[in-house]
C-alpha positions as CSV (number, residue, x, y, z in Angstrom):
1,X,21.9,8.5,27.4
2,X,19.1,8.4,24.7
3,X,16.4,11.0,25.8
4,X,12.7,8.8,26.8
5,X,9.9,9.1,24.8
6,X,7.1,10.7,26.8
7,X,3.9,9.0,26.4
8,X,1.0,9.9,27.7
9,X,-2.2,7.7,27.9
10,X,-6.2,8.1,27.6
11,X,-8.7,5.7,28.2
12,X,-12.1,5.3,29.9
13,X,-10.9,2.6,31.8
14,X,-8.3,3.0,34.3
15,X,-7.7,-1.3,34.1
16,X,-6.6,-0.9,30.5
17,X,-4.2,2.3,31.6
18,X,-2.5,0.4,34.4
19,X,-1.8,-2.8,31.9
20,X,-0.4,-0.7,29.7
21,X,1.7,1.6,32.2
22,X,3.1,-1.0,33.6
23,X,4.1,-2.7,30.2
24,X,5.8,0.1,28.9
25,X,7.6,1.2,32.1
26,X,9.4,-1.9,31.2
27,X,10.6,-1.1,27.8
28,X,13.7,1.2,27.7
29,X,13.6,4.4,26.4
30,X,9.8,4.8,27.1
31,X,8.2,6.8,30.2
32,X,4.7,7.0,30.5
33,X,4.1,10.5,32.4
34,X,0.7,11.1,32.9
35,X,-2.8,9.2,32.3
36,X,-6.6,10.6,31.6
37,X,-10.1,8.9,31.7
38,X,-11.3,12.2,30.3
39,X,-11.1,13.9,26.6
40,X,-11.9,17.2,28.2
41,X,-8.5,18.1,29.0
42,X,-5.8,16.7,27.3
43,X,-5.0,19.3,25.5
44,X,-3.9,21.3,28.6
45,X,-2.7,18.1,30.2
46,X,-0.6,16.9,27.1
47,X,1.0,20.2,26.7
48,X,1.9,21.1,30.3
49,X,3.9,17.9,30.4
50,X,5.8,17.7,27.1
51,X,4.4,14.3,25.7
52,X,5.9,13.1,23.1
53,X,3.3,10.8,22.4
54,X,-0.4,10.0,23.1
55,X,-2.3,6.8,23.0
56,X,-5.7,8.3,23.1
57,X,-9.0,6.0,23.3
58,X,-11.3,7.1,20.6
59,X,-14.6,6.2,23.0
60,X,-13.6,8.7,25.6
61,X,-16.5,10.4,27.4
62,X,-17.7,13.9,27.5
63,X,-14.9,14.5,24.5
64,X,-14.4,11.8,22.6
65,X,-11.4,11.0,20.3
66,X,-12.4,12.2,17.1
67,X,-13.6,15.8,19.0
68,X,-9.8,15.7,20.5
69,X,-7.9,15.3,17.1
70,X,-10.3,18.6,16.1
71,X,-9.4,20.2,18.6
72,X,-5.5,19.2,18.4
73,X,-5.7,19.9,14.7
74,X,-7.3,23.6,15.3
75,X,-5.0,24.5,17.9
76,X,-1.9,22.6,16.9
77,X,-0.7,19.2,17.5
78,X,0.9,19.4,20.7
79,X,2.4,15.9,20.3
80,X,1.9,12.2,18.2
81,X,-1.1,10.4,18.4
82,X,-2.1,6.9,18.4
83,X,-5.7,5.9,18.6
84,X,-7.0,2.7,20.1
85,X,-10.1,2.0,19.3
86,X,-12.5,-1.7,19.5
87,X,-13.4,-1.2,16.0
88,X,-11.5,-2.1,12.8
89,X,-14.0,-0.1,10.6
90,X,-12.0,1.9,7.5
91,X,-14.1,4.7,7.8
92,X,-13.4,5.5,11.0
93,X,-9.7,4.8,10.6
94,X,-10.1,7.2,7.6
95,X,-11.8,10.1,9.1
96,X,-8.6,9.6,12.2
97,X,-5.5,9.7,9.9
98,X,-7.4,12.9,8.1
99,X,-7.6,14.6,11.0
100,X,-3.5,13.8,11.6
101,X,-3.2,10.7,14.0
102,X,-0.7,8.8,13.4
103,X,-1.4,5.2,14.0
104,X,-4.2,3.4,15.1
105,X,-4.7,0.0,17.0
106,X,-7.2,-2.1,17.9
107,X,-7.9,-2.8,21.4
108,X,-7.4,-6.8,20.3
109,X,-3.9,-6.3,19.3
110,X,-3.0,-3.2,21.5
111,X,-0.9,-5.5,23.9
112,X,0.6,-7.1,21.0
113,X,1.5,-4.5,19.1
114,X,2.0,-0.6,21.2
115,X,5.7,-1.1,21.6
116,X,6.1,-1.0,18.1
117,X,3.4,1.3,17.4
118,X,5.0,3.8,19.5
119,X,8.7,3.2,18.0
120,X,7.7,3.9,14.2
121,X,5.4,6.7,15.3
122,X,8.2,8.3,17.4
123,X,10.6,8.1,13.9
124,X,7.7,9.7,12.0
125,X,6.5,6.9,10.5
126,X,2.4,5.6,10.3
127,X,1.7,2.5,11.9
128,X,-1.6,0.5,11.5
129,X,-2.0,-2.9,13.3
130,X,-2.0,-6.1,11.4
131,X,-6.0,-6.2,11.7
132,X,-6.9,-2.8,10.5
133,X,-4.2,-3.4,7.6
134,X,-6.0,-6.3,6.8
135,X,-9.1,-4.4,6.6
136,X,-7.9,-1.4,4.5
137,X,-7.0,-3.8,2.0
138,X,-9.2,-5.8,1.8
139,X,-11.2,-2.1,1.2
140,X,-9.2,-1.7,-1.6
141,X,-9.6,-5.1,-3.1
142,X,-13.4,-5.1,-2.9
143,X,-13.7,-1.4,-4.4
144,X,-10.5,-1.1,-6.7
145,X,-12.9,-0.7,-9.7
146,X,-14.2,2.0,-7.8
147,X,-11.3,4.1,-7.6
148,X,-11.7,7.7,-8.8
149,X,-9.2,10.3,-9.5
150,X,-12.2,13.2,-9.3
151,X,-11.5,14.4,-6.1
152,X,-8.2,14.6,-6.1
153,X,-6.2,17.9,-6.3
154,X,-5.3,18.6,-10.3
155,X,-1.6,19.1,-8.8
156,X,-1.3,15.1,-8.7
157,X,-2.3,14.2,-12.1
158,X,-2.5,10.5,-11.3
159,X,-3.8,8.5,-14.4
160,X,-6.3,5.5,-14.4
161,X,-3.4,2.9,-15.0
162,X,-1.6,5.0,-11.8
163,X,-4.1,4.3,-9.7
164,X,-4.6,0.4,-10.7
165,X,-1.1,0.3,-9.9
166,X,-1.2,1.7,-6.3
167,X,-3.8,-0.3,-5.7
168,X,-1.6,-3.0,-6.7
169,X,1.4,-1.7,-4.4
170,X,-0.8,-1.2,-1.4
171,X,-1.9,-5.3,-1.4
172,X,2.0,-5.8,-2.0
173,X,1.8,-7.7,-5.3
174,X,5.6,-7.8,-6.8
175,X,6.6,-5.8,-10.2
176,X,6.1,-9.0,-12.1
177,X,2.4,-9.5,-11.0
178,X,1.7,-6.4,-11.2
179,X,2.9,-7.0,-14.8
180,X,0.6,-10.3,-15.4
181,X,-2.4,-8.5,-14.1
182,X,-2.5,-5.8,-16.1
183,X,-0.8,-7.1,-19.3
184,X,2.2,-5.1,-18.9
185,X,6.1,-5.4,-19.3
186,X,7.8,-5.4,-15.8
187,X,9.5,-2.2,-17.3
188,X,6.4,-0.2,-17.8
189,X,5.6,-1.1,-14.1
190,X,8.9,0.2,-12.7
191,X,8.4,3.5,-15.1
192,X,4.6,3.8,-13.2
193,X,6.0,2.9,-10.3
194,X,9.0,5.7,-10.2
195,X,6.5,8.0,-11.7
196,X,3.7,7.4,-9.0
197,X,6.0,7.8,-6.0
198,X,7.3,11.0,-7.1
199,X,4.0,13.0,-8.1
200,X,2.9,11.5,-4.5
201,X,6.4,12.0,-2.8
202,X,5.8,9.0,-0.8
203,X,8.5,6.7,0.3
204,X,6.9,3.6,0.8
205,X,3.7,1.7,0.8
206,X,2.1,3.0,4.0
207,X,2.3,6.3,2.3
208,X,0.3,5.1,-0.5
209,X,-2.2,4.1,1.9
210,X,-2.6,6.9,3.5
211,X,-3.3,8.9,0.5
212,X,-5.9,6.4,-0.8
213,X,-7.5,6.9,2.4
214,X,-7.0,10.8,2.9
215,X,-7.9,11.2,-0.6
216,X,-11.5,9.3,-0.9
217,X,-9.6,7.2,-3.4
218,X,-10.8,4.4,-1.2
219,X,-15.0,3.8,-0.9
220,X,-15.7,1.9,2.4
């Protein structure tokens, strides 16, 4: 028998806990094992009971979200975290997947969409809801003239062309309009493309997102 992911949820409301309890008690594999209204402590609570994963509300009181990833982050992540938040707002989501969550969700799509969340985090994998990946790119499109490579460490050594390119990746165009946008051969694309995945080891475009936003490459 496949060992249950442990999930553990935090929220101001204790409504929105009991929805979601009682939807993923009904999905196989999952156990949700414990519940907080409180930020101040999780850390304690997450630990003492093994959780695999948290969905943590970044509007808690008295320690809110963001003061709960730095702690998590100073003491060590004592488990996966998803936030679920009401706003969409990149600079938010930004300052969250710096500090090591590792998906985030709106509370619009939360119902829709914490099954799979919690799947592709559990595999190691980022997940962002439809919405707020609507929102980063749409970032990215408004301020892709914007991009700079300044801040970035001198190990990456990503050129101006790179980063039009991963730009390009991370709204999904395909190698052959990549190709027309920039004026050139599908081949030279491929060769960036190769090129940029390895100097950023990432295996697919999620990971080229992140970055963007880790990095500052991205201006909200």
């Amino acid at each position: 028998m496949e060992t249950p992911i442990r999930i553990h949820l935090a929220d101001d409301h204790q409504v929105l806990i009991n929805g979601m309890r009682t939807l993923l008690n009904t999905i196989e594999n999952f156990q949700v094992i414990g519940s907080s209204l409180k930020g101040t402590t999780l850390y304690e609570e997450v630990t003492n009971n093994s959780t695999d994963i948290l969905v943590l509300d970044i509007s808690m009181p008295e320690k809110d979200g963001i003061e709960v990833l730095k702690e998590f982050a100073k003491k060590g992540y004592p488990c996966k975290v998803i936030i679920l938040s009401a706003y969409d707002d990149v600079k938010i989501v930004q300052e969250v997947m710096k500090l090591g969550a590792s998906g985030y969700l709106t509370k619009q799509c939360a119902c829709e969409n914490i099954v799979e969340a919690i799947q592709a985090v559990n595999k190691g994998e980022e997940y962002f809801c439809n919405q707020v990946r609507e929102k980063i790119f749409s970032t990215v499109t408004k301020n892709h003239s914007k991009l700079s490579k300044s801040k970035l460490d001198p190990e990456y050594q990503l050129t101006e062309r790179e980063i039009e390119i991963i730009t390009l990746i991370a709204l999904e165009y395909s190698g052959k309009e990549i190709s027309d946008q920039l004026f050139i051969s599908t081949n030279t694309v491929e060769t960036h493309r190769k090129n940029i995945m390895k100097k950023l080891k990432a295996k697919n475009m999620i990971s080229l997102v992140k970055f963007a936003l880790k990095n500052n490459l991205i201006k909200p």
